[in-house]
N, C-alpha and C positions, 0 to 999 in steps of 0.2 A: 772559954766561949767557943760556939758555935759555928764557925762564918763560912761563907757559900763565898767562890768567887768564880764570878761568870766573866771572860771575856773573849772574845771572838780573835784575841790578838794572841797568839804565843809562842813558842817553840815550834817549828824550826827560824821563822822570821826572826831576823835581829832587825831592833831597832827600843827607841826609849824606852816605848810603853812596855814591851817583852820583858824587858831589863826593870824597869821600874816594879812590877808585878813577882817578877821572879823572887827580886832581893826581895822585897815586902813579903811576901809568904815564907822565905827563910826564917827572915826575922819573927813573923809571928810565931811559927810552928817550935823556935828556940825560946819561946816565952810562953807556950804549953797552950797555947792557942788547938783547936781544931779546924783544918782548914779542906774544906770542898774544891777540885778545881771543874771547872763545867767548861771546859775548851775544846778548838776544831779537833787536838787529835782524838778525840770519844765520840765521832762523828765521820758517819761522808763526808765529805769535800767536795766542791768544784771550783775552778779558778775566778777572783772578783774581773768583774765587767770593767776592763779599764784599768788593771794592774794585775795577772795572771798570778805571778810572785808569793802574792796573798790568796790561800785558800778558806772559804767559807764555810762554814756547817753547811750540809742539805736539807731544809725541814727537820731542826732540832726540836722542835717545840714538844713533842713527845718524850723524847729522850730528858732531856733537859728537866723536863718537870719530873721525870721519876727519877732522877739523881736528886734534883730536892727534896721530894716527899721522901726518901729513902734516908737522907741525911737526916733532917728534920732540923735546920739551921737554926740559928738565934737572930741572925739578921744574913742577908743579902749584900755585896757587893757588885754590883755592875760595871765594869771597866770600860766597856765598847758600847754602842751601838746599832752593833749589826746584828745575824739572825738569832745569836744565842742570846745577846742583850735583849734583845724584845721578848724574846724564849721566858728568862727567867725574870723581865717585868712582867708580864703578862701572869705569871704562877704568881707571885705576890702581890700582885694586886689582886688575883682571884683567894688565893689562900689568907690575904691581911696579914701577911709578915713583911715588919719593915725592911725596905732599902735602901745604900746609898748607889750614889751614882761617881764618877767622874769624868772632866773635861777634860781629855788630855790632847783631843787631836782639832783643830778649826777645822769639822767637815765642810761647812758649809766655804768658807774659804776657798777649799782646797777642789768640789768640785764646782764652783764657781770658774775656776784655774783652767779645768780640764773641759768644758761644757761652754763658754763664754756665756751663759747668763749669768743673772746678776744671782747676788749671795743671799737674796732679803728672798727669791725663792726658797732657798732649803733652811731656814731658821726655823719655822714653825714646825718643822719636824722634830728638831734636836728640844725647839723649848716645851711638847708635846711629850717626848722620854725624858726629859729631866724634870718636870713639870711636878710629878706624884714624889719623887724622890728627898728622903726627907733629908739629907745632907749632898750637894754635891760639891766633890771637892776637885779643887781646883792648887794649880802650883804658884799661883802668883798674884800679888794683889790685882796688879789692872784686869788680869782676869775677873778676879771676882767682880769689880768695879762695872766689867764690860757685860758680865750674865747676870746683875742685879738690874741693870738698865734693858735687857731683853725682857726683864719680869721674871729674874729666875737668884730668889734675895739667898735662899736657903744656901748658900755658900760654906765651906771648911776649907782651912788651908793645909795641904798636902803637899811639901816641898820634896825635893829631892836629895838624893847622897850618892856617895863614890862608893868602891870598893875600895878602902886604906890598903892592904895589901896588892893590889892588883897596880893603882895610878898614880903611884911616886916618880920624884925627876930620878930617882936613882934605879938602874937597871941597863937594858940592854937597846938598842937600837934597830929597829927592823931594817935589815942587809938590804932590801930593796931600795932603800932612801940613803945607803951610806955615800955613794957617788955620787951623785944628781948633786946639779951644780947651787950655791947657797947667794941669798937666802930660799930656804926650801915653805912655801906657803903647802900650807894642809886645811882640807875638806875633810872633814866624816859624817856621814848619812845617807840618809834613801837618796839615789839617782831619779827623782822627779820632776815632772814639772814646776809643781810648789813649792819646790825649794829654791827657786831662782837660783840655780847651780850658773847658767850665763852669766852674770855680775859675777863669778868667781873664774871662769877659765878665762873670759875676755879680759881680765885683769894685764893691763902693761906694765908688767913690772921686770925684773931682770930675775935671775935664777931660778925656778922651779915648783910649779904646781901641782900637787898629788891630791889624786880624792880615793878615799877608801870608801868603798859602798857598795849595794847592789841594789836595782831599784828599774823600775820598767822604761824609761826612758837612757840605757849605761850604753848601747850600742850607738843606738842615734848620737848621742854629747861624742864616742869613742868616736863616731866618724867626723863629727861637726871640728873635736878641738884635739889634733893629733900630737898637739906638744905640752898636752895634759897628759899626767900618768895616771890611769884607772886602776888602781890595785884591787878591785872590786873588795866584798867584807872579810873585817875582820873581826876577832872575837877576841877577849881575857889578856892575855899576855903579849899576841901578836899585836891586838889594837893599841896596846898600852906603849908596846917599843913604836908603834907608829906616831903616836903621840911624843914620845919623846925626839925622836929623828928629827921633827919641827922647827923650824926657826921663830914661826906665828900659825895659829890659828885664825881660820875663815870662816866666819859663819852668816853667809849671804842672806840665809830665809829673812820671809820677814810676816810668815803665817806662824811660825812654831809657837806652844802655849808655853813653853819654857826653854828648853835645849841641854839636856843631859849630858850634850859632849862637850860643850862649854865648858861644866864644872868638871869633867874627866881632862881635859886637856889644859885645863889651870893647875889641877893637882899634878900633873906630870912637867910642869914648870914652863907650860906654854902661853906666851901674853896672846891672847885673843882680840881677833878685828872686826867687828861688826856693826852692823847698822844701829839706829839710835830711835828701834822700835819696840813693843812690849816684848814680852820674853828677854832678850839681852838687857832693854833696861833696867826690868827686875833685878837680875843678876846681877848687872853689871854697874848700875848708876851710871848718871848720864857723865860724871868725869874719870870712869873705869875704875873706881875702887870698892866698889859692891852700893847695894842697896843700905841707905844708914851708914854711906864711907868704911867699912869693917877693914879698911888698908889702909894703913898710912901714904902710902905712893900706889900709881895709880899702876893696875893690874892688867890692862884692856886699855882700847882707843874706838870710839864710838864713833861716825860720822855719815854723813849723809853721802857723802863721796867714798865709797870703800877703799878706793887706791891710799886715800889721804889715811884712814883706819890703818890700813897695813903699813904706812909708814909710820906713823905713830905707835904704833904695837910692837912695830921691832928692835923700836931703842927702850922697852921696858925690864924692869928686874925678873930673873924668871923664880929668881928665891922666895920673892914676894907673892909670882902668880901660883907655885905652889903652896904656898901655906895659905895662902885663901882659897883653892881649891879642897884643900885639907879641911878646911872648917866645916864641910856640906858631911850629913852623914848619916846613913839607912836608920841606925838606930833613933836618930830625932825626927826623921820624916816617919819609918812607923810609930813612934810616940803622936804625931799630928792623926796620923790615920786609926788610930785608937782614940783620940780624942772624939775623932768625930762620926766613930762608931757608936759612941757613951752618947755624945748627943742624938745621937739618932735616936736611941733606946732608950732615951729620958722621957717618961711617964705625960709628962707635957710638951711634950712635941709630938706626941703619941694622938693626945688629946686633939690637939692645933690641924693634925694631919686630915 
């Protein structure tokens, strides 16, 4: 098969979506897939308005479409949003070649966060590009539950995996973490606003906060909270021994539409502490042993008080939080995203569209 993949998120940024996209095109391209990628780096750039860090296509819309009519796809993925995402809606809706779309990020959330108006402003944007799209997939049920009730039913489920070789308890420990006093509490992700990264440094607990990330708001948090260690990001094997060094995972958000480092810091044997909102309950079910209980004993501590989360998550098995991190895995999440490829390109959804 065919496949175009458009998204405005990639290399050199680390973060889920990047990582998610990445491994999924490995995995197609090893199951004789043909895969198009339509991203910033085949394009100018200028820095996004309100996070520099993230650079943008400049006016892809020409380019973008002669990379499609050049390829000649069998169907369209859209990942993002932004200028290439509208780029390569815009050609399939003029050319009439199907696409899917996915949710991965609460824009509308997240500049709600940054803007102080309200979020029911920028919805009809998002439900406007996913609107035509004849699958858009999504990692979690409340998600879907949450963009059928916007008017957007066309839902697929799209879950996530680990890298098996990369985020096992067994390996090395990143030297930066091996002194710092225990128990060592660990962050990983974008330095944001949206991430309610506050609820995580303001934490009173006794021994040691670390955040690995990089993210437009890492100076301000650096100067706000100086007995937080900012190791700024990591990647592969560094992230992985950061994961390990851990006592407990923190994961404050409470916008994320899933949280990929969840299941990365369970399979490296880390009990995780978080709130008891979508994304983490998906994962995690509301008594920490996955969605549908998949653990006998509970792997995570959920609470509305996060301090009480992290005391709860530290007297957990971490034998446990890694084999249920073990269970998450690229090649059953692209089996989902091939599913709902096939339903895209089913002859009567074709018709319906």
């Amino acid at each position: 098969m065919r496949i175009a993949l458009a998204s405005d998120a990639w290399f050199p940024q680390v973060n889920g979506v990047v990582r998610t996209l990445a491994a999924t095109v490995e995995h197609l391209q090893a199951r004789g897939h043909e895969v198009e990628l339509i991203t910033p780096d085949r394009f100018l750039t200028m820095p996004m308005p309100l996070y520099p860090q993230i650079r943008l296509a400049m006016a892809p819309r020409f380019t973008a479409r002669r990379i499609l009519g050049e390829f000649r796809p069998d169907i369209v993925h859209i990942a993002t949003e932004g200028p290439i995402g509208w780029s390569a809606r815009g050609w399939c809706m003029a050319q009439k070649i199907p696409f899917t779309t996915a949710f991965h990020t609460r824009f509308p959330e997240y500049l709600s966060v940054r803007t102080g108006l309200s979020v029911e402003l920028f919805w009809p944007v998002m439900q406007r590009f996913h609107g035509a799209s004849r699958a858009v997939m999504v990692a979690t049920p409340s998600l879907d539950a949450e963009l059928t009730e916007r008017g957007l039913p066309q839902t697929r489920r799209w879950s996530r995996g680990i890298d098996h070789a990369q985020f096992t308890p067994d390996g090395p420990m990143l030297p930066e973490m091996a002194d710092l006093p225990r128990p060592i509490l660990l962050n990983v992700g974008r330095v944001a606003p949206e991430k309610n990264m506050e609820a995580f440094c303001e934490l009173s607990t006794v021994g040691s906060k670390v955040v690995v990330g990089d993210g437009p708001a890492l100076a301000e948090m650096r100067r706000r909270y100086p007995d937080v260690h900012f190791l700024g990001a990591k990647s592969g094997g560094a992230l992985a021994s950061a994961y390990r060094a851990a006592d407990c995972f923190v994961f404050p958000s409470t916008t994320d539409t899933f949280g990929l480092v969840i299941i990365e810091a369970l399979a490296c044997g880390v009990p995780v502490a978080a709130y008891p909102v979508a994304g983490p309950l998906d994962i995690l079910g509301a008594d920490g042993r996955g969605e549908g209980r998949l653990s006998e004993t509970p792997v995570a501590c959920l609470s509305d008080d996060l301090a009480q989360a992290v005391s709860g998550a530290l007297g957990l098995d971490r034998r446990a939080a890694a084999a249920f991190g073990g269970t998450f895995s690229w090649e059953r999440a692209t089996d989902q995203f091939l599913a709902a490829i096939a339903h895209a390109l089913d002859p009567e959804i074709a018709s319906a569209a």
